[in-house]
Each structure stands twice: as structure tokens, then as C-alpha cells.
N, C-alpha and C positions, 0 to 999 in steps of 0.2 A: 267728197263722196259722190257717186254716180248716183244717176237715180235711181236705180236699182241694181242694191249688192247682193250678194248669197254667201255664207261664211259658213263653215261647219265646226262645230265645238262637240263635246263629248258632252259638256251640260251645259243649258240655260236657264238662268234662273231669273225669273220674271218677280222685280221687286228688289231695291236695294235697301233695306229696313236693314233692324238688328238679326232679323231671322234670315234674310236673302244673304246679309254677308255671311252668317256662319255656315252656312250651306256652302258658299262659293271658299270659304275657309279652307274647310273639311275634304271638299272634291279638291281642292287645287293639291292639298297636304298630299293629297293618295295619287299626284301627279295627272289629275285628270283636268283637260282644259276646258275653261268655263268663263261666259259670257255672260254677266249682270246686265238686266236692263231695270231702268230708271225713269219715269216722267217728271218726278218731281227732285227733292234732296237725296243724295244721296247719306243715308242714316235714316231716314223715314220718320214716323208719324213718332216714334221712342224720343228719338233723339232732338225733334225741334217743334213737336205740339202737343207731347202725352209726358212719358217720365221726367226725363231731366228736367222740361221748365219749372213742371209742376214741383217737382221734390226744391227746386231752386227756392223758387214763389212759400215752399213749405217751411225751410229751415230755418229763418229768421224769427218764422211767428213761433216754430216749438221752441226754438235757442229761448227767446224770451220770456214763455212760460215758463220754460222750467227755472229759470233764473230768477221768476218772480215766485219761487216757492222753497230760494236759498236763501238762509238767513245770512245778513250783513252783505247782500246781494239786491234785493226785494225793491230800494230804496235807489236804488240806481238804474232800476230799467221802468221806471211805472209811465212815462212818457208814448208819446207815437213813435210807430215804425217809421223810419225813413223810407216815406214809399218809393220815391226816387231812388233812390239805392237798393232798396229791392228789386227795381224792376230794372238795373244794370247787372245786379248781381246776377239776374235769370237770363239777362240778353246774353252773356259770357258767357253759360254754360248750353247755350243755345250754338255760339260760334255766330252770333248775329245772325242767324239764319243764313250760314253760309257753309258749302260742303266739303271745302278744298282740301282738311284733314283728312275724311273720309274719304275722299276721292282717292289724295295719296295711300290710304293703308289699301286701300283696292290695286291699288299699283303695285304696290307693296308683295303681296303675292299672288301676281302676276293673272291675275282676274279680268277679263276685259269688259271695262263697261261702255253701255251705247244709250246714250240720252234718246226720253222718246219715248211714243205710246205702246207699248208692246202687246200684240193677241197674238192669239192662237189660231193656225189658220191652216192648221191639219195637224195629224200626229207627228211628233218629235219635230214642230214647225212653225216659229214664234215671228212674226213681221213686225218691225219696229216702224212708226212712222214717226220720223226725226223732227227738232224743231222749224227746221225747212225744208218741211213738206215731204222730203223724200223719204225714200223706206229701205231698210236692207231685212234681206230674208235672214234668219239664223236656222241652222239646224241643230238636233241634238243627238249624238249619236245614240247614246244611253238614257237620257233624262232628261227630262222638262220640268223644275220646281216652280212653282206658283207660290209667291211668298208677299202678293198683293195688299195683304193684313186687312183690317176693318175701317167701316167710319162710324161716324155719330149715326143714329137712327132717329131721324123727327117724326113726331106725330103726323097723322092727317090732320089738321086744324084746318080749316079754310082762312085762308087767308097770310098764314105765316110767314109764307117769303118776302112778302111786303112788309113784315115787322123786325126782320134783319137779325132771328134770334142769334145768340151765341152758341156756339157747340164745345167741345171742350177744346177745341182747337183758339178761338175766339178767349174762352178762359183764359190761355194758359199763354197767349200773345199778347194780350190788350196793353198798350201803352200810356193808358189812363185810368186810375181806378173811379168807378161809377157810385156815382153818390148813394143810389138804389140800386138794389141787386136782386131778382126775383130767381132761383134755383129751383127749376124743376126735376124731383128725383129724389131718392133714397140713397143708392150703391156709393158704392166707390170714389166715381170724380163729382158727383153730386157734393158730398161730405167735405173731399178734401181742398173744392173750393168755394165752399161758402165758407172754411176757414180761412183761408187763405184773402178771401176778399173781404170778408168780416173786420178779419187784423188791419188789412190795409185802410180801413174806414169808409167801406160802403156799409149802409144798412142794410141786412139780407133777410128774404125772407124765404123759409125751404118750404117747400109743400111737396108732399110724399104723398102718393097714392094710395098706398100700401097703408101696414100697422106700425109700422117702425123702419130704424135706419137700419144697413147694411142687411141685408135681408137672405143674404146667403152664407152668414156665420151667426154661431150662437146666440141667442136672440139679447145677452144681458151686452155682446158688445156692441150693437146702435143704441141702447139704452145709456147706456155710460158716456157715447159720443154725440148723443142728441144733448144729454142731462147739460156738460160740456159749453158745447153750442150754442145753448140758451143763457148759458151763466155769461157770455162771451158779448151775449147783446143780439143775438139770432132770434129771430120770429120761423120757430119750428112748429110745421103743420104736419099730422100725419092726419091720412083718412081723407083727404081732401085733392079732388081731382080739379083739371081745369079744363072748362071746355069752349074758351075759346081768346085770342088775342088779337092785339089790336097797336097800332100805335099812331098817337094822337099829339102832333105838333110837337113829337118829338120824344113824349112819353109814352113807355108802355106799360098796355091795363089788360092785365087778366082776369079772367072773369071764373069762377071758382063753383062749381057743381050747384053751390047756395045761394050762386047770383051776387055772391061779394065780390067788387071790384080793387083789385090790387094795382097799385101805380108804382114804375120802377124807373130807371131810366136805360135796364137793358137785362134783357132774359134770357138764364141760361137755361138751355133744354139737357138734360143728361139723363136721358132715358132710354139708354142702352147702343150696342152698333152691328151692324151688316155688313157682310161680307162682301169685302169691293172685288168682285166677279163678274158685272156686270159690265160690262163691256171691254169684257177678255177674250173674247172668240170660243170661248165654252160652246155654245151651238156649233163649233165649225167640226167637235170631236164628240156630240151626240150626248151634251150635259145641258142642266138649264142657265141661262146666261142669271147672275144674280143669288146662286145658292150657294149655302153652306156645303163646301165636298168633305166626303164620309173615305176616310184614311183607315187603315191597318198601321199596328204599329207599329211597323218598317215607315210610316207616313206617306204611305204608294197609295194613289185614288183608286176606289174602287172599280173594277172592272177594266182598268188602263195598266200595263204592265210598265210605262215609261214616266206617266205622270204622276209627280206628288205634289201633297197640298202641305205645309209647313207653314205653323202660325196660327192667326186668327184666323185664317180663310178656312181650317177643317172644325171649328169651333167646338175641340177639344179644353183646353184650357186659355182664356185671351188674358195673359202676363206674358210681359215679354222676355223674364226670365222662363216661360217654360216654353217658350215659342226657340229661343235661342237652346233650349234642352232639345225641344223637336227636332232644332237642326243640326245638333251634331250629331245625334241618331240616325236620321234619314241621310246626311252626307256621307254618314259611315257604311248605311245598305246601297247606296248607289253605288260608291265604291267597289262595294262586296261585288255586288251582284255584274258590275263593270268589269272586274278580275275573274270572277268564274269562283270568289272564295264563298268558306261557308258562311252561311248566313246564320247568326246566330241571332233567332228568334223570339226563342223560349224566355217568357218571363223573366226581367231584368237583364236579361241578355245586352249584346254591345248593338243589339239592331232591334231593339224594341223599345219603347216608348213608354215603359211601364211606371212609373212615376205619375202619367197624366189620370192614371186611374187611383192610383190611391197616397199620392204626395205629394202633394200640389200645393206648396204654399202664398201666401200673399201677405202684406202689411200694408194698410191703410196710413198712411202721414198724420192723421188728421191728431188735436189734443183731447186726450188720452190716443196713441196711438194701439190700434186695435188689429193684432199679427194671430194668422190660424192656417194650418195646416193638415191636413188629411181631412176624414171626416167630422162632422158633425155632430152630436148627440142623437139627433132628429134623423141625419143623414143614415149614420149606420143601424140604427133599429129598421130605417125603411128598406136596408140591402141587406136585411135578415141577421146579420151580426146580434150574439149576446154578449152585449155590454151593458158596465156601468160608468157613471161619469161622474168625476170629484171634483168638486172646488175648492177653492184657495184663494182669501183673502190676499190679494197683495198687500196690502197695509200690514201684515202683519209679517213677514219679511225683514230682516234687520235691515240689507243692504237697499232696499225702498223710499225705509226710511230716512237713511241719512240721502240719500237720490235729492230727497223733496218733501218739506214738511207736510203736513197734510197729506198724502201719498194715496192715490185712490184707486185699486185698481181690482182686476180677477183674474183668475186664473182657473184652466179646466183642461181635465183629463180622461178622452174615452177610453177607458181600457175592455178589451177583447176579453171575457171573464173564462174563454175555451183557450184560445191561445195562450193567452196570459200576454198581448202587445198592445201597442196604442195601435188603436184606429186612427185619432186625432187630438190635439193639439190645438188650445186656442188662449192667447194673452189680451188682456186691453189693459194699458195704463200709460203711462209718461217709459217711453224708453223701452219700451218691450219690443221691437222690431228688432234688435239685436240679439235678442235671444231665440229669434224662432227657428235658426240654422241647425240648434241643438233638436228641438222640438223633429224638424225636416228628418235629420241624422236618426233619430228615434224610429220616426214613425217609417220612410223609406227603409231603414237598414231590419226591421221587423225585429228589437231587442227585445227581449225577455225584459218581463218587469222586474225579475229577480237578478236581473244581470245591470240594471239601471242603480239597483241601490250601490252596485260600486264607481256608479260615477260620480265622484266626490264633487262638491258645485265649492267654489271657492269663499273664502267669509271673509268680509262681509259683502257679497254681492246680488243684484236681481234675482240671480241664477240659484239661489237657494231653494228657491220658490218648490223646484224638480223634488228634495227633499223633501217639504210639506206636503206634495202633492202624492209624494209616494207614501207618506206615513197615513193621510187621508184614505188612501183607496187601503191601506193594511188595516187601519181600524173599522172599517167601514163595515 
């Protein structure tokens, strides 16, 4: 490479994650030529510090819950995890933190990628600064996607860089499990690894600032995954902040709103992430370097006719299955809009993004696994919807039952009491992540409740549940 190259592509997509490739997918599918760039793995934060390790790291501890809850089962897994073998099992589906598969399906069609720190250094005008030192200019005829995704977000604490916290990146690599494990947070990877380290045999202790865990679904499913948690051998704190850390010969002591001192031997921070924007040349086209960018549903930044934001970085929905929804959407309005076709915008159209507003699902790994879809109970009375919302015993389920003795779980249904659809959908129990597709299929396809009683759910299975919860919301 020269030291300085100029190359013109039809699109450049800044960001090789799960969302940059399906972008580079979709434009290459519609024949349009496109340039991935990359500073780090090619697969991104999904693929070798967030989902796959994490679900890797997950599925030993669920396999062996639920096997300690089968009978003439029970008596044969009551022992420890082979943490060893856990943490090969998660190097594998990590590819040892190596890209070459990915690399290849990038080849594959016919994608060109360029190692390197990529800005923005005008419109439709992306500079790559390579690993030696040199830079090639990229242009884009049509489009420039921004598919950077997010990091971890740490507190101010004074002094924290010096205590080396964990992020969940640090979680979900660690080659050692820690004797002490202090987890700060509530959400998501807060949950899903203090079980995860729990099982492996650190002592964990959660401190939630907040009133309870997962805090952006129905409030009985952190209730059920704290309850959980605690039976597990976890020191769950809610209501308890921490102000400030320290680490001393080795250990680290947090120090807790009450002036209680917490001793760990490593603490994870998971208290949320920001948009990696910041030093993407955003100032060089008149945005702030470091912000969240505000997309239309085509996923085109506002006020830029060439720029989109896909993923995390428009902080519409941060799952990477709806980031990889973003981007067949947006690769398919580039396209459009690349051809001169129409653009079809209008709500669920093939160029809008209409999902991220009212179907948006997620599943938590954590045991009881705790899976929810659309809105809220809470959510949809505050977006003026009249609804009401049923419950349902999961224990009370034939196919639950034979699941898993003792079988603990809930289930809940906002229905739209004007339209007669679900707003949302929400399960916690052992195994319910498998059923939320149907849940998805509901609340996105907007079916009539009267049209749901002929979806037969099969016997004896979880999925019966859909029945109960219809007869609930009829008697109700």
C-alpha cells in the first residue's frame, strides 16, 4: 500500500460487527460495491466479547439446572462445573479470538475489507489509518453506514482506572474464575454474569442501585431472577449505590452509600454503554463527536441524505438481533434509493424499521430464563394504550411440568382491550426463551385475539401456556 490511496466504492460501511456485515450483505446482494472497514475483529463486540461467549459461559450452568430438577437425573449432576471446560467450551465459540472465518465469508461476497482506524473526513469520505501508519481515502458513492456499535459505560469514580474494573468485555474473556466477584448493576449482563460466575465458583455479590433486577421488563421478572440468585449462593443488594473504589494489594473494596466496605478480588461495572462515536470524524460533517445519531426508519441520519447509523450507535434498540434487523432494512433503502426504486416506507414496509417501535424482543440466559417482547404493562398505559394484562402461572402448565419438577415460572399478556392485539409479551421461567418467537410473531404480525384461539399450542408442551393465557384474559 502507498501511503496514500483513494478508492471509490458505492458504500462504506464503517464497522465490521454483526450489523456492518449485514449491511455489506444486503448492498453487495443488490450488486452494489462496498468497502468494510475494521480496527479491531472482524465479527465485532457479538461475536467475541458480548453474545456468543456470554450464551457459551451460559449454557452449562442452565443445562445443569435444569437437570438438577429431573428426576433420576438430580443425583448425577449435583457436583462442580468443570470450570475448565467451560471456559474452552466459550474459547471455541469465540474462534479463540480469531477472525479468519469471518474474514472469509466477507470474501465470500465479494466485500472488501481494510484493516484500520476508519473517520469521517467529509461527506461520503471515510480515511482509514492502517496498522502501519498509512491511510487510504475511501469514497462512497451512495452511502456511508456507521455500524461502530457501543462500549461499556463506567461511572465517574475517582480513581477507577487504577482498580482495573471489569467491563463486560473483561466478563465474558476472563481466563480465571475469581474467587470474589463484586457486580455492579441491575440489567441484562449485570444478571447474566453473576450467574455465570456464581456457577463457576466465585462468590458474587450484585449491588443494584435501583429497586430490583432487570428493570426494563415486567417488574415480577427481576423478582423471580434475583429470588433465583440468592438461592444460588449470590449476595443480592438492591437500593444500594456505591461511591467509591479502591484496590489494595491486590484486592478490591467498595465502599457502599452506608460506608460498608465490600472486598472482592475483581469488579465488574455493568452499568450501561455509549455510543462508540467518538473519534469517528462526526465534527468533520457538522455532528457531535461521541453522540447517540437520531435515524428515520430507512436508518438515514438525520439531516445527511447519505449517512446512516445502524445498530447501537442510533440507540434505537442495543440487541444485536435487532441491529442485524436494522441492517437489512437500511441495506435494502440504500439500494432502493441507489436504483432510483421505490421506496417503501410506510409502516412495516421492506424500508422501514418498524419493529424497533413496537417488537422488539430480548431473552435474558440468566436461571429462570426471563424472555419479553413488545411492550410493557407500565410501558403501554404510559403510550396511552387501553389495555389489560393476564397472568399465568407457569407451574401450572402440564408441559412445565414434566420440563422440571418444581417448575417456577410466569407468564403475561398485554392485550390492546380497542384492538383486541398484544401490545406485549413477557415469560420467566426455565426454558422460556424458546417460546418467545411465537410471542414476536404475535405481537409484530398484530393478530387478533380471536384469531390466536386457533393457534392450537401442542400437548404436552411449554407453549400451552398461549391457551391459559387466552382463557385468562376471556374470563377476566
Amino acid at each position: 500500500m502507498t501511503e496514500t490511496e483513494t478508492n471509490a466504492y458505492d458504500v462504506v460501511v464503517l464497522g465490521a460487527g454483526p450489523v456492518g456485515e449485514n449491511v455489506a450483505d444486503r448492498t453487495r446482494a443488490a450488486g452494489l460495491t462496498t468497502a468494510v472497514v475494521e480496527s479491531e475483529l472482524v465479527g465485532g463486540e457479538c461475536s467475541y466479547w458480548a453474545c456468543m461467549p456470554s450464551k457459551a459461559l451460559l449454557r452449562p450452568v442452565i443445562a445443569r439446572a435444569d437437570a438438577r430438577r429431573v428426576p433420576g437425573l438430580r443425583q448425577s449432576v449435583q457436583g462442580p462445573l468443570d470450570a475448565s471446560a467451560v471456559l474452552a467450551h466459550r474459547d471455541y465459540y469465540t474462534s479463540n479470538w480469531k477472525d479468519d472465518g469471518q474474514v472469509g465469508w466477507l470474501d465470500s461476497i465479494g466485500a472488501d475489507l481494510h484493516r484500520g482506524h476508519g473517520r469521517l473526513t467529509g461527506p461520503r469520505t471515510v480515511t482509514v489509518t492502517g496498522p502501519d501508519g498509512g491511510e487510504r481515502v475511501l469514497t462512497a458513492r451512495h452511502a456511508v453506514a456507521v455500524c461502530t456499535g457501543s462500549r461499556a459505560a463506567l461511572p465517574g469514580l475517582p480513581g477507577l482506572d487504577a482498580v482495573k474494573p471489569w467491563t463486560s468485555r473483561e466478563a465474558t474473556s476472563s481466563q480465571t474464575v475469581p474467587g470474589r466477584l463484586i457486580v455492579i448493576g441491575g440489567g441484562v449482563v449485570a444478571t447474566e454474569m453473576a450467574t455465570v460466575w456464581q456457577a463457576l465458583g466465585s462468590q458474587v455479590t450484585l449491588l443494584v442501585r435501583g429497586k430490583g433486577l432487570l428493570p426494563r421488563m415486567e417488574p415480577f421478572a427481576g423478582e423471580l431472577v434475583a429470588e433465583a440468585l440468592k438461592e444460588a449462593g449470590a449476595d443480592v443488594r438492591t437500593g444500594t449505590s456505591v461511591e467509591s473504589v479502591t484496590r489494595e494489594n491486590g484486592t478490591v473494596v467498595a465502599v457502599t452509600g452506608t460506608g460498608e466496605r465490600i472486598e472482592a478480588d475483581e469488579i465488574l461495572f455493568a452499568t450501561g454503554r455509549a455510543p462508540r462515536t467518538d473519534d469517528i470524524g462526526l465534527e468533520s460533517i457538522g455532528l457531535d463527536p461521541g453522540s447517540w445519531l437520531p435515524v428515520d426508519d430507512s436508518l438515514r441520519v438525520t439531516g445527511h441524505d447519505w449517512l446512516y447509523a445502524v445498530g447501537d450507535v442510533n440507540h434505537r434498540a442495543l440487541l444485536t438481533h435487532q441491529g442485524k434487523y436494522q441492517a437489512r432494512i437500511a441495506g435494502a433503502a440504500i439500494a432502493a434509493r441507489a436504483t432510483r426504486e421505490t421506496l417503501l416506507a410506510e409502516p412495516w414496509g421492506a424500508h422501514a424499521a418498524t419493529a424497533d417501535h413496537t417488537a422488539v424482543p430480548q431473552v435474558v440466559f440468566t436461571d429462570p430464563e426471563a424472555a419479553a417482547v413488545g411492550l410493557s404493562l407500565a410501558e403501554a398505559e404510559e403510550a396511552g394504550h387501553r389495555v389489560r394484562a393476564v397472568d399465568v402461572d407457569l407451574s401450572t402448565v402440564s408441559g412445565a411440568g414434566l420440563y422440571a419438577d418444581g417448575y417456577q415460572g410466569r407468564a403475561r399478556m398485554v392485550v390492546d382491550i380497542e384492538d383486541e392485539i398484544l401490545r406485549g409479551v413477557t415469560f420467566v421461567g426455565p426454558g422460556v426463551g424458546e417460546l418467545i418467537h411465537s410471542a414476536t410473531i404475535a405481537v409484530a404480525g398484530q393478530v387478533p385475539v380471536s384469531r390466536l384461539w386457533h393457534a392450537v399450542p401442542s400437548y404436552p408442551t411449554i407453549s400451552e401456556v398461549w391457551l391459559r393465557l387466552l382463557e385468562a384474559y376471556r374470563d377476566a
